[in-house]
N, C-alpha and C positions, 0 to 999 in steps of 0.2 A: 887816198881813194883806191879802191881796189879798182883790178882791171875787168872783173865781173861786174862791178857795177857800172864802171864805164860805157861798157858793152850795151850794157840796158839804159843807158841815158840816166840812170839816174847819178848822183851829184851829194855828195855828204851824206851818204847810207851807209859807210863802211861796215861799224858795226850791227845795223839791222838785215845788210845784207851777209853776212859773217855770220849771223845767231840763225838765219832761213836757211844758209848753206848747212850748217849742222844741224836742224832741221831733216835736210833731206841724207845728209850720210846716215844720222841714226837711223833712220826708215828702212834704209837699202842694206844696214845691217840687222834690222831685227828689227828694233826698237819703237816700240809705238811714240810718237809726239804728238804731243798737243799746242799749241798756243796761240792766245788773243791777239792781236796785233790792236793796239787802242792808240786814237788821237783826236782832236780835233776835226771837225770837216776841212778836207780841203791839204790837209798835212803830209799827204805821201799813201794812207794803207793801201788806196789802191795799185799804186805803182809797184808798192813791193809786192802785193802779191802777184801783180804781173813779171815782176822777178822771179819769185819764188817759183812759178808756174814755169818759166821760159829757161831755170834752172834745173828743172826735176828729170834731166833726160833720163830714161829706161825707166819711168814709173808711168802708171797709169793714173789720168787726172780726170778727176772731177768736179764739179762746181754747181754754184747756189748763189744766186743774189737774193738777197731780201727785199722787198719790194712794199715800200709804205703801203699801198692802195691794196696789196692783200693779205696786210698783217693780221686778218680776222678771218681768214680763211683755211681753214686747218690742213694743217700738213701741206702744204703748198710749198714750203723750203723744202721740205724733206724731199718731195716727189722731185721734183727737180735735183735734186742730187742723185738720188738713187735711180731717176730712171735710166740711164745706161747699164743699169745691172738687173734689170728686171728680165732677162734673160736666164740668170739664175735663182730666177724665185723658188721654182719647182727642187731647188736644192738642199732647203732648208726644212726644218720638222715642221710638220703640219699645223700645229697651229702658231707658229710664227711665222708661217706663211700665209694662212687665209687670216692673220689679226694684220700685217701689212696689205692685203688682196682690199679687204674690207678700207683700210685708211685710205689708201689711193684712189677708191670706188672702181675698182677692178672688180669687183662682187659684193651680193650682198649679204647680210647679216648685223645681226645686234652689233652695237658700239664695241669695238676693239680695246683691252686694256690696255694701258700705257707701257707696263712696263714691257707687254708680249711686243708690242708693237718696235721700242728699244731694243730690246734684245734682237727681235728681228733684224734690223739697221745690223746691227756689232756683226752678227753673224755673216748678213750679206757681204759688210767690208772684208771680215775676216775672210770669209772664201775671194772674192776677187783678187784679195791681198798673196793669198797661196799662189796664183799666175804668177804675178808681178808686183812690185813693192808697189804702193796706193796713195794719193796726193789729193785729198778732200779738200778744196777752199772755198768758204761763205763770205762773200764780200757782203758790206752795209748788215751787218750779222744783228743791228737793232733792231732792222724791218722784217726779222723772222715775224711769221706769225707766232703766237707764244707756242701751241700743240709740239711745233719742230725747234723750237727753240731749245725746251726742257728735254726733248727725245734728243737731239744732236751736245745736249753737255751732260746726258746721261750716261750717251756712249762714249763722251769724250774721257768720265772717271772711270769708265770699263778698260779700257783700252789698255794696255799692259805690253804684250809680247808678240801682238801684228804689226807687220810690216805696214802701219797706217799711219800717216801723218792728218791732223783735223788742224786745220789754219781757221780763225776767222778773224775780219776784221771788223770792227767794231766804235764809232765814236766813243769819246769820252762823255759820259753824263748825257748820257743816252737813256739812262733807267730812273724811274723814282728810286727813291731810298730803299732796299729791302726786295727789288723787284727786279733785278739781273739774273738772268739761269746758266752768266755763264761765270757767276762769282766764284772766288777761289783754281778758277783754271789760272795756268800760270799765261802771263801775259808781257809782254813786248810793250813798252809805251813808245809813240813813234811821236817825237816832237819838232819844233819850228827846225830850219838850218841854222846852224851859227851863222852870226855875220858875215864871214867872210865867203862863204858858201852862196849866201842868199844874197850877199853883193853879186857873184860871178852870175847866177843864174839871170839876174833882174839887167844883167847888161847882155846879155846873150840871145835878150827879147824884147827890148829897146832898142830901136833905131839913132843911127844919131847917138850925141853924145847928152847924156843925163845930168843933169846941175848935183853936185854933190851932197847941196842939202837937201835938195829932193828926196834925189835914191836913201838918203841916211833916213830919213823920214820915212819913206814905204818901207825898208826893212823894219823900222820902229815898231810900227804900226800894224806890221800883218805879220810882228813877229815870226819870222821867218817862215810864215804857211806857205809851200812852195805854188800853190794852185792860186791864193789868192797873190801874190807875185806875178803869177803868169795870166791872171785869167784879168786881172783888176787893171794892169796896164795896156790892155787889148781893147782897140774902140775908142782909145783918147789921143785927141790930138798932139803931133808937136808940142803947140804952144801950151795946151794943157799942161802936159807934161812938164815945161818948161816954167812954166808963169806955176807949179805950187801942184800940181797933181789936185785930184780930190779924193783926197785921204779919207781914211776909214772913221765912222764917226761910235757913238754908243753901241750902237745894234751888232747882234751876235754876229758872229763871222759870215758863218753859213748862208744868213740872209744878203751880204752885201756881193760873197760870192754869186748866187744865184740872182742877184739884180746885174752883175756880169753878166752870165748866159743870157739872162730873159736881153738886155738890150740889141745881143748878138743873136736872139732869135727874131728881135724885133723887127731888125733890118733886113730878114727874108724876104723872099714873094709870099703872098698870104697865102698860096697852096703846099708849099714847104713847111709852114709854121703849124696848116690845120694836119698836115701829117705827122708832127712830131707829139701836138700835140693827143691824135690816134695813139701813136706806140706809147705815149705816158701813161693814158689813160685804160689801159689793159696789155700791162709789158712783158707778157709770156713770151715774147720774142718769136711770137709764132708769123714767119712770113708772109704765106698764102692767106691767112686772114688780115694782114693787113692792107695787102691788095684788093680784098673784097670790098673793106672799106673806102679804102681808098676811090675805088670805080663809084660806093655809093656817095661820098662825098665830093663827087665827082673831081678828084686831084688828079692828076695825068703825071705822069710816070717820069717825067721832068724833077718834078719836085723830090724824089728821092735822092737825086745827082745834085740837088744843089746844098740837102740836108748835110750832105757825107761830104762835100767840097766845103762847107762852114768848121768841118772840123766837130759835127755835134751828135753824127751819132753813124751805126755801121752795118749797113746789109747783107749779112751772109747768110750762113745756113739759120742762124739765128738774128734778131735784131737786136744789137746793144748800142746802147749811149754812152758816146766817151766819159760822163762820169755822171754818177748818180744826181748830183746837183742839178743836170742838163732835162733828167726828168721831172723834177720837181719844180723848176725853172718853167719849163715846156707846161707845164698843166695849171700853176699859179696864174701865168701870163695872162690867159684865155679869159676871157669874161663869163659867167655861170650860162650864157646862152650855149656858146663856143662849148663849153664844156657836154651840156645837154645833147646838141646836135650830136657829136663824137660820141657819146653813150649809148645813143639813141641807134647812130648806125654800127656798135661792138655791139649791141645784143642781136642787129638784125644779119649780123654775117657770122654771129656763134650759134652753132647744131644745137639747135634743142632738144636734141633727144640724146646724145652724150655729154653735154655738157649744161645741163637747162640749169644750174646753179649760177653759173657765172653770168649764163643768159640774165636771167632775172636778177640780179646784183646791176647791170648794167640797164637795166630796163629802170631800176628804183630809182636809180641818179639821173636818169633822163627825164624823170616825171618831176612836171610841177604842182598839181592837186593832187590831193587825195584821190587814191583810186583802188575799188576793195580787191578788185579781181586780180589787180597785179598785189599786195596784201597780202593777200591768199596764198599766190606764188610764194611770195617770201616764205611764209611761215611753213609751206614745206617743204622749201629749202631748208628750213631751221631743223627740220625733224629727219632730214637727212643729213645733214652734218651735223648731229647730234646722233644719230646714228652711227658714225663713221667718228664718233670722240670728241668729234670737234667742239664740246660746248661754248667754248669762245666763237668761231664760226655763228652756231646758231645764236648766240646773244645777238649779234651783230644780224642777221636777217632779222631777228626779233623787235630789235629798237628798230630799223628802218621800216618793216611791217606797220610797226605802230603809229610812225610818222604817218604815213600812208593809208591812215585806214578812217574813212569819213566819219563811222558812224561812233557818236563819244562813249556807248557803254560798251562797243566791241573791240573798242581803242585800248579802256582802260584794262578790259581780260587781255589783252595783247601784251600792252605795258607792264603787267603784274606777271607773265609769262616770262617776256624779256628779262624783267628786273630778277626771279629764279636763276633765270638761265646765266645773268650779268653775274650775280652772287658763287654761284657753283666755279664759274671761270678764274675766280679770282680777283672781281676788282667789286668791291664790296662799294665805294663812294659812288662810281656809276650805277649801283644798282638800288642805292638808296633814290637818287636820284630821276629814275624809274619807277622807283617805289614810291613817291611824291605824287609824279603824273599819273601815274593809276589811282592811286587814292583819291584825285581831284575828279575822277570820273563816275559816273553815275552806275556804279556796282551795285550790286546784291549785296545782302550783310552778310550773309558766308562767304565774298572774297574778302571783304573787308577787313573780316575777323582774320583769315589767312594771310591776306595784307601784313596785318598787326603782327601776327606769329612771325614771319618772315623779318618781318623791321628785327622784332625782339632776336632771332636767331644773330643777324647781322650782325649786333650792336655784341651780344656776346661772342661772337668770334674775334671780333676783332680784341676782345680785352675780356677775359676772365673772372670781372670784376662785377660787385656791384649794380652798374649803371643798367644792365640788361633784365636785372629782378622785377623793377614796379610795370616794364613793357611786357614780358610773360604773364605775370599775373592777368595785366589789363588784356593780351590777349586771351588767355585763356576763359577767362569770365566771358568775352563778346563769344567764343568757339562754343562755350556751351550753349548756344540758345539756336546754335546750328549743325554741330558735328561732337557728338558727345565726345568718338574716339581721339578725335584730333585735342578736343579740350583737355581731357587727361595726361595726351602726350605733350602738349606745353607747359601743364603745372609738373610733370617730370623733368621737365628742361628746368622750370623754375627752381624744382628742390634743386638741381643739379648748378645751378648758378649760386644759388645761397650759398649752399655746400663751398664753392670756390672763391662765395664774397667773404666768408668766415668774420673772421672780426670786425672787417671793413667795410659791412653790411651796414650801415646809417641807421633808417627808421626801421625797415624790413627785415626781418632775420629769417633766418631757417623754421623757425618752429611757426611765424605767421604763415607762412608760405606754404607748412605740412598742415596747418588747423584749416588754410583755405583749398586744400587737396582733399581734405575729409568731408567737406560741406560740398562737394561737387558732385553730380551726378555718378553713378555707377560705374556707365562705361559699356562698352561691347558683352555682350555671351554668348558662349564662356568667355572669362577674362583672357586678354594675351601677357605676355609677360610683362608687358610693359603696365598695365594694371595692376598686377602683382607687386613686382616692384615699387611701382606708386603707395599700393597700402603699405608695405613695409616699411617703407622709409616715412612716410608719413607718422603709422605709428612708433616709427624710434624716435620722433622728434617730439613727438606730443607726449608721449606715456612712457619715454623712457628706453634705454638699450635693452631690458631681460624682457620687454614686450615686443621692443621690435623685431629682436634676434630669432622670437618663437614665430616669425612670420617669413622673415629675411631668409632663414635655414633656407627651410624648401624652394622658396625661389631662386635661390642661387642651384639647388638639388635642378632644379628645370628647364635653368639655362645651361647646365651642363649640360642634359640630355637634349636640349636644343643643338648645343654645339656638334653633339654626336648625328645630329641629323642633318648638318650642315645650316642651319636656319638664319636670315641673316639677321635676325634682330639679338642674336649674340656679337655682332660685331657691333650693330647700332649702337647698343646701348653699354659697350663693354668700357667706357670713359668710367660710367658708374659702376656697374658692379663688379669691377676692380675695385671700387674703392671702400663698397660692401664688403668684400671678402676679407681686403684687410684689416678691417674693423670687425670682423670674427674670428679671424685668427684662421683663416681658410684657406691653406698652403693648396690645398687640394684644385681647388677652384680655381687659383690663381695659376695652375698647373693646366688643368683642361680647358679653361678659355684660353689663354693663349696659344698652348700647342694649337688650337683650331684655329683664334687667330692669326695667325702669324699663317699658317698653312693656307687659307682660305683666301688671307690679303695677297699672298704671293702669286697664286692659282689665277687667282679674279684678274690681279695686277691692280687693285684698288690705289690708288695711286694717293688717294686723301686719306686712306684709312694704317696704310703698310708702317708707315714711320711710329704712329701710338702703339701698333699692334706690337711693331718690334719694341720698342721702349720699358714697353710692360713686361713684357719677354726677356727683356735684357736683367731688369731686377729683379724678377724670381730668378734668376743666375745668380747675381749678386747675394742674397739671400741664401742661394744653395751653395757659396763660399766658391763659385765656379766664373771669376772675376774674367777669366781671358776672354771664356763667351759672350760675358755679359759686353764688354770691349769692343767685341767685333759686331756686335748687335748695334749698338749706340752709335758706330762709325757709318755704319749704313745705315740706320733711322735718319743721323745728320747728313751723310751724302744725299737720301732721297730728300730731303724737306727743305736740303738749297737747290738740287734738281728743281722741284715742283714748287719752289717760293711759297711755301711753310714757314709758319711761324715754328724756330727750334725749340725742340723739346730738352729741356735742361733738367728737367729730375734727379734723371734718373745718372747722368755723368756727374752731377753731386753726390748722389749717394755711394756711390763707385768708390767717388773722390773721399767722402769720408770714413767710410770702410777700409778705406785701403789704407790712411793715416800717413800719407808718405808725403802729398805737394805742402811745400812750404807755405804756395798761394792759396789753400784751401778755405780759411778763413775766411779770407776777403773775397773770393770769387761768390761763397758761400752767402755772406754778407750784402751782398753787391745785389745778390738774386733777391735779396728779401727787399732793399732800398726800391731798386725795380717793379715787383712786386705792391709794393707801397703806391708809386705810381698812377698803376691803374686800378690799383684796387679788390687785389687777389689775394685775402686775406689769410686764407688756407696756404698759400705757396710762403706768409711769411710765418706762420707755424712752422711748417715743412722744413722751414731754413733752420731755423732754432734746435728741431730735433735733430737736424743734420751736426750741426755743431755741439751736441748732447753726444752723438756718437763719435765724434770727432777728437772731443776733448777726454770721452771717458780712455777710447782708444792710448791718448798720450800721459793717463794719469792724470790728468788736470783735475782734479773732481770739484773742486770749489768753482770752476768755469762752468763743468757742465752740469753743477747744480742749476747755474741762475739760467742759462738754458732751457734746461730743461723745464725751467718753472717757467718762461717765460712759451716756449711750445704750450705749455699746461693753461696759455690763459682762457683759450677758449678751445672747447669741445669740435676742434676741426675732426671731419670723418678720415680713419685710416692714418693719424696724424696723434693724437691724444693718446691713445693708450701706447702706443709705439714708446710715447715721450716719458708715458707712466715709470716703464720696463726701467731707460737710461736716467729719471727723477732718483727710482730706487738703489740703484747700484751707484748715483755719485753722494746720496744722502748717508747712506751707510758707511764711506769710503772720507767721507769730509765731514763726519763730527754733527751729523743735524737730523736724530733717528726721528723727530717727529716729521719733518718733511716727508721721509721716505717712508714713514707708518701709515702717514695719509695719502701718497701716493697708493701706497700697498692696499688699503679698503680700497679705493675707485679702480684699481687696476683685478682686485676680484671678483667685483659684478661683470665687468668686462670681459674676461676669461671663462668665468662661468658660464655667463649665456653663451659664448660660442663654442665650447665642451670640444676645441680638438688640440690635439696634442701640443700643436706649438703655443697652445694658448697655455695650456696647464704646465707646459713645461716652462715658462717664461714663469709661470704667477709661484711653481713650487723654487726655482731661481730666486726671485724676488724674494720671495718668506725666507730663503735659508741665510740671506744673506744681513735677515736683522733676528735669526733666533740663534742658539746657541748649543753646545754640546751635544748630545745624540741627535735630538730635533734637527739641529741644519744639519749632521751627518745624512738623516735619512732625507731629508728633503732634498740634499743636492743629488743623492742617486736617483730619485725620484724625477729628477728634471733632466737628468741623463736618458733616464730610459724612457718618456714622451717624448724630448727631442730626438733619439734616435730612431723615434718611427716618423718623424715629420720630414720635409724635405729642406729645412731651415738651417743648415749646418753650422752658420755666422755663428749665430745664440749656442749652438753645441758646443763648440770650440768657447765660446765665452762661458760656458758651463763648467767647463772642464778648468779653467783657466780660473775661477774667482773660486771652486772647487781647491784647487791646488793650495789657492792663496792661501786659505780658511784653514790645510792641511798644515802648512807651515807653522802658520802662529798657534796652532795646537801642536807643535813639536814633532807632528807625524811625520818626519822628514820622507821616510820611502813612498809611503802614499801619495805625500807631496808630489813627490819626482814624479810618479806616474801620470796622476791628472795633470801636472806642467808639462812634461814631454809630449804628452796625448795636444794638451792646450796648442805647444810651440807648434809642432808637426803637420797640426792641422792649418793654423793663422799662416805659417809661414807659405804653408802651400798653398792656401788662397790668394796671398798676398797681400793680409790686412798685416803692414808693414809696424802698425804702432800697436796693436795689439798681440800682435808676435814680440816685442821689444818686451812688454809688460813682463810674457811669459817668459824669455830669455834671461830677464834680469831676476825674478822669482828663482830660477831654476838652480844660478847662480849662488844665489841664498842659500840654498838647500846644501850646497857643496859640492854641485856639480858641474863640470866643465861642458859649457857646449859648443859643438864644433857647427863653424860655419857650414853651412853644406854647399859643395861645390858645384862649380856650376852645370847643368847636364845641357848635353846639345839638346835634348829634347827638348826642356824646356824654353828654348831658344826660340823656337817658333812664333811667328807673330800670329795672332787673333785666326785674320785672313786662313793663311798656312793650317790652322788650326783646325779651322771650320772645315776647310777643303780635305785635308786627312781623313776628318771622320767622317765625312760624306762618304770619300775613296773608301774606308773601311769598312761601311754596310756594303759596299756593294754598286754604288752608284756610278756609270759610266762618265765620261769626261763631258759630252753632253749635258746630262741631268744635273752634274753640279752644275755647270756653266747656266742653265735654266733657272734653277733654283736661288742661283747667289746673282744671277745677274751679270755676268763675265760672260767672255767666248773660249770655247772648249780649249782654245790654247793657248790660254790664257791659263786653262785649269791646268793643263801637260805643264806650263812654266813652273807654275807653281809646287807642283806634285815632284817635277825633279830635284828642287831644293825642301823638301820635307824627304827625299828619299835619304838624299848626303846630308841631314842632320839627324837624322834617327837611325842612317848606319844600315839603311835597310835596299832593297832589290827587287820587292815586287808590292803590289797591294795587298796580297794576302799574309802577308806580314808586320802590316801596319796596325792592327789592332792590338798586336802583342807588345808594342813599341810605342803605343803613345802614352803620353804622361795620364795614369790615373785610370789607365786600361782594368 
């Protein structure tokens, strides 16, 4: 046992207090930390972070309880930590200042983004951290509200090179499955004491001497939880003790702990017990208001001296409870009248005119009827912390509203309001559930129908599949006989679900789904895009790709110029016309929606939209053979989308993966995705797999693999998916001996090309022809598909051009010609990093007689993604700041970074960095 642990009472922590103490040395030399401390209730995290805290001399501490009773009340962790620095607000750039001013309700204005609001936090740390190294600790870190939850382990993956240590602590299986925001931080599990540990304690607080089989049975029993140790044998008699204890039975720990406290609060005076149970029942720990209460429920001032002599909770400048359990404990105990009364007098000693949210929260627990006017309150409490981002906040005013609201058809608009606002938040089953009670109320048929559209959105987000088709439709149908525009825009959603259920579409397919888009109403005039869109893909489904394509063009032509106008229905709807573009061969498109998106998600901080916008961002890299960026895009799509408890986007890290030809596990990861897939029903994402393994295999030579592949991509017409699979059908048919396969691919991959008339499309389809014709013909056809690819932004396919080019030279004897298109082929793959397609070229080049040398390795290219990204930023021009905004970092975090790009590119200032990086 160390003598620092001693010091602090605690008993068998060596090593957790050993991993805190280093902890705090890194901090005080630099080094930013982070980590979870995770256990059981009841196990120690509190203790140690009162170590850790009682350990950090010459740092500056901050702190955060999470507090069950206002896990729905947004930003409520956060503000409590950061208010001791709100002194430095006026510090920071303006609008990470007034998107933090707006979340705390220090002022007003529209809803704050998330990620402005994040960066804000880093930043603030960041400067306090500049005084004095910084010691951030979140005890009970489950009871965040989720708003500060995802903001405090956004900052926690920023965090780099400040002097800021982020502690929290945390129960074990505290989260649904999928729904932790502080997954993947590195974590401390803090478990029972050994035996011998949690013998010494358990006699250290027992009188008298303990029967052996006793104590050997309570250490059994509460597996060495040091709290229920201490707190379980508290209150029992001697004999108890003696004659067999009463041991812990089924029920979770936590409950048997906190039937501990409640007995210990039981045996109070009943003015000590209705004060405790005050501070439980609104535990900002603010004192003067609990006096107030106090005087209204008339407790005398007695009772606070006898609270804090039980050992159960502590009046200072703040009000805390010896441990969380003691709150939860304190407010269980109470009978719902008990309860009532205490709510009743925390709203009437909270200012309603700074705080009339909290007011009215405690006013809705104190009521037992329905009552509209308190309702009313609620609901605009919901439209101010839904202003201020909270939409979790506002769901939670919204369901209580609802509770509370007499009258049943203004219930069920409340309900159907809520169950929005439930869905946006993240918890899609409570909003169904929502969605139930509303429906059972006497609506309009225009909510109804929007009812219906909502279900249907739900049901598709959750799963990509199928199951959400015949609910669009049937919404859409009920929209028309009330909202034309809305009607249209669910049979969009609809084509956009088919489009995803692909194969695995049952009785409903894609093409019923466009013929019942055709038979629908008009729509608004003029048309928005989102009508455009609709006929286009309607009629590609009905009459064919060279009909839909003569409609599809210009609309994608108009969400381009939308994007240039900033308009948002180019992010809305950019799931799909991504998916359009690819299916015309529309490098272009796929160029100017994402630059906007990706710019616009960042700006906004759209927090549901940033992770697809980067994704889509990431693969036209991929495709432009520019693999490191595409890397460093993917890495932050997936940090934001375990930030904000997103379902991860894997696409696009497959197609990476197959490009690149180099993990062993590609295959099966590959494989894995499509089993999955299968699942639930996303029939397009098991195409998707197939042509991934098409280029996978063509990559290593495989060509009798990635025929069946690719024929097996080819079994249904998935959008953006099919012709892709055409391209790799033909190159492994020609390659493995089976020219009719690949002739037949070749007709269907020429209407496809044709209709969409650009370059990457003509330059793939003259590829394709040259690689089943022969002598001058495939001569001129592969220069042909040279000089279309070289006007596109598609570089993969160029470099594969170059490369089945070469091949074609060989076995016609042209050895020098060879060399040149292989060398062009190797030069290029190598440099992107498609490791199995560079081998192809390598081993070809070989053939030819020529020796090729490894190329060595340059520090430049050393740089990781990150590094990467941040250079070229530094390179335009962009201050340490503006990258640090842009990427989501603190500016010194950016200086960190910036010093080691300087010593591996041999360089001394920014204005030398553009001549120094790879591919300058």
């Amino acid at each position: 046992m160390s003598s620092s642990a001693l010091r602090h009472g605690l008993r068998g922590r060596r090593g957790e207090c050993g991993a805190l103490d280093e902890v705090v040395a890194r901090t005080r030399a630099g080094q930013s930390q982070v980590v979870v401390l995770r256990g059981e209730p009841g196990v120690g995290k509190s203790a140690l972070v009162e170590y850790l805290v009682g350990s950090a001399t010459g740092c500056q501490i901050l702190r955060a309880v999470g507090v069950e009773s206002e896990m729905e009340l947004a930003f409520a962790g956060l503000h409590q930590l950061c208010m001791p620095m709100m002194g430095q607000l006026d510090r920071l750039p303006g609008p990470q200042r007034d998107a933090l001013a707006i979340a705390f309700g220090l002022s007003a204005g529209s809803a704050p983004d998330r990620f402005l609001v994040g960066l804000a936090v880093l930043s603030l740390l960041a400067e306090a951290a500049e005084e004095q190294p910084l010691v951030c600790v979140v005890d009970d870190a489950q009871w965040l509200d989720r708003v500060s939850a995802q903001t405090l382990a956004f900052v926690a993956r920023r965090l780099l090179a400040e002097r800021v240590a982020l502690v929290f602590a945390a129960r074990t299986s505290a989260y649904a499955p999928g729904d932790d925001p502080l997954v993947a931080l590195r974590e401390l599990v803090v478990r029972g004491l050994r035996d011998d540990d949690a013998h010494a304690l358990l006699d250290s607080v027992v009188p008298g001497r303990l029967d052996e089989r006793v104590r050997d049975r309570i250490v059994a029993e509460t597996r060495g939880n040091p709290l229920a140790l201490l707190e379980l044998t508290r209150g029992l008699t001697a004999a108890e003790l003696a004659g067999g204890f009463g041991h812990p039975d089924a029920r979770p720990l936590a409950s048997q702990i906190e039937q501990s406290f409640q007995r210990r609060i039981g045996a109070l005076p009943d003015a000590a017990q209705r004060l405790l149970l005050a501070a439980a029942a609104d535990p900002v720990g603010d004192v003067p208001l609990l006096r107030r209460v106090a005087e209204r429920l008339d407790i005398g001032a007695d009772a606070a001296e006898v609270a804090e002599a039980a050992g159960l909770i502590e009046f200072g400048a703040q009000v805390r409870f010896r441990h969380p359990l003691v709150r939860s404990a304190a407010y269980r105990a109470a009978d719902p009248g008990e309860r009532r009364d205490v709510h009743r007098a925390l709203a009437a000693a909270t200012d309603p005119e700074f705080d009339s949210d909290r007011r009215a929260w405690h006013r809705a627990h104190a009521a037992v009827e329905p009552h509209e006017a308190l309702a009313s309150e609620l609901e605009r409490s919901a439209g101010r912390a839904q202003a201020r981002g909270g939409i979790a906040a506002a769901a939670a005013f919204l369901r209580r509203a609802t509770e509370l609201t007499p009258d049943p058809a203004r219930r069920g608009t409340r309900a159907a309001a809520a169950a929005r606002a439930t869905f946006e938040a993240g918890a899609p089953d409570a909003a169904l559930e929502l969605l139930t009670a509303a429906e059972m109320s006497p609506l309009d048929e225009a909510l109804h129908a929007r009812l219906a559209r909502l279900r249907a959105q739900i049901v598709f987000a959750r799963r990509r599949g199928g199951e959400a088709l015949p609910l669009l439709l049937d919404a859409a149908g009920r929209l028309e006989q009330v909202d034309d525009g809305q009607a249209r825009e669910a049979y969009l959603e609809a084509v956009g679900a088919a489009v995803f259920a692909g194969r695995l579409h049952g009785r409903i397919g894609v093409r019923e789904v466009a013929e019942a888009a055709r038979a629908a109403p008009r729509g608004p005039r003029p048309p928005r895009l989102a009508d455009m869109l609709l006929d286009g893909l309607a009629t590609r489904f009905t009459e064919g790709h060279a009909k839909g394509a003569s409609l599809l063009k210009p609309v994608l032509r108009e969400f381009r110029r939308a994007a240039g106008r900033n308009e948002d229905d180019t992010m809305r709807w950019l799931w799909l016309t991504w998916l359009v573009a690819g299916d015309l061969w529309d490098d272009e498109t796929w160029h100017e929606l994402t630059t906007h998106a990706v710019r616009a998600a960042r700006e906004t901080g759209a927090l549901n939209f940033l992770p697809l916008a980067l994704s889509y961002r990431a693969a036209l890299h991929v495709h432009a053979g520019e693999f490191d960026l595409a890397s460093a895009l993917i890495d932050e799509s997936d940090t934001i989308t375990e930030v904000s408890g997103h379902s991860p986007l894997g696409y696009t890290s497959l197609l990476l993966m197959a490009w690149r030809g180099e993990d062993a596990r590609a295959t099966e990861l590959i494989e894995a995705g499509a089993r999955d897939a299968t699942t639930w029903g996303e029939g397009r994402a098991i195409g998707l797999a197939h042509y991934l393994l098409a280029v996978l295999y063509n990559g290593h030579g495989r060509y009798q693999d990635a025929l069946a592949s690719a024929e097996r991509a080819g079994e249904h017409e998935d959008l953006a998916v099919f012709g892709f699979s055409l391209v790799e059908l033909v190159e492994a048919g020609a390659r493995s001996d089976a020219p009719a396969a690949a002739a037949a691919a070749l007709r269907r991959l020429e209407e496809r090309t044709d209709a969409g008339g650009t370059d990457w499309g003509l330059g793939v389809l003259a590829r394709s022809r040259a690689l089943l014709a022969e002598g001058r013909a495939a001569d001129l056809l592969y220069r042909e598909a040279i000089e279309h690819l070289e006007r596109s932004r598609i570089a993969v396919h160029l470099a594969r051009t170059h490369l089945v080019y070469g091949e074609w030279l060989r076995r016609e004897n042209r050895r020098l010609d060879a060399r040149e298109q292989l060398r062009t082929a190797y030069e290029m793959l190598q440099g992107f990093g498609a490791s199995a397609f560079a081998e192809r070229a390598r081993r070809e080049l070989l053939a030819t007689g020529e020796s090729v040398r490894q190329r060595a390795v340059d520090e430049r290219e050393a740089l990781t993604a990150q590094e990467g990204q941040i250079a070229r930023l530094a390179a335009d021009g962009k201050t340490n700041s503006e990258i640090g905004a842009e990427l989501f970092i603190s500016p010194r975090t950016v200086e960190w970074h910036l010093r080691k790009v300087f010593t591996k590119l041999g360089v001394n200032s920014r204005n030398k960095l553009r001549g120094a990086l790879p591919g300058a």
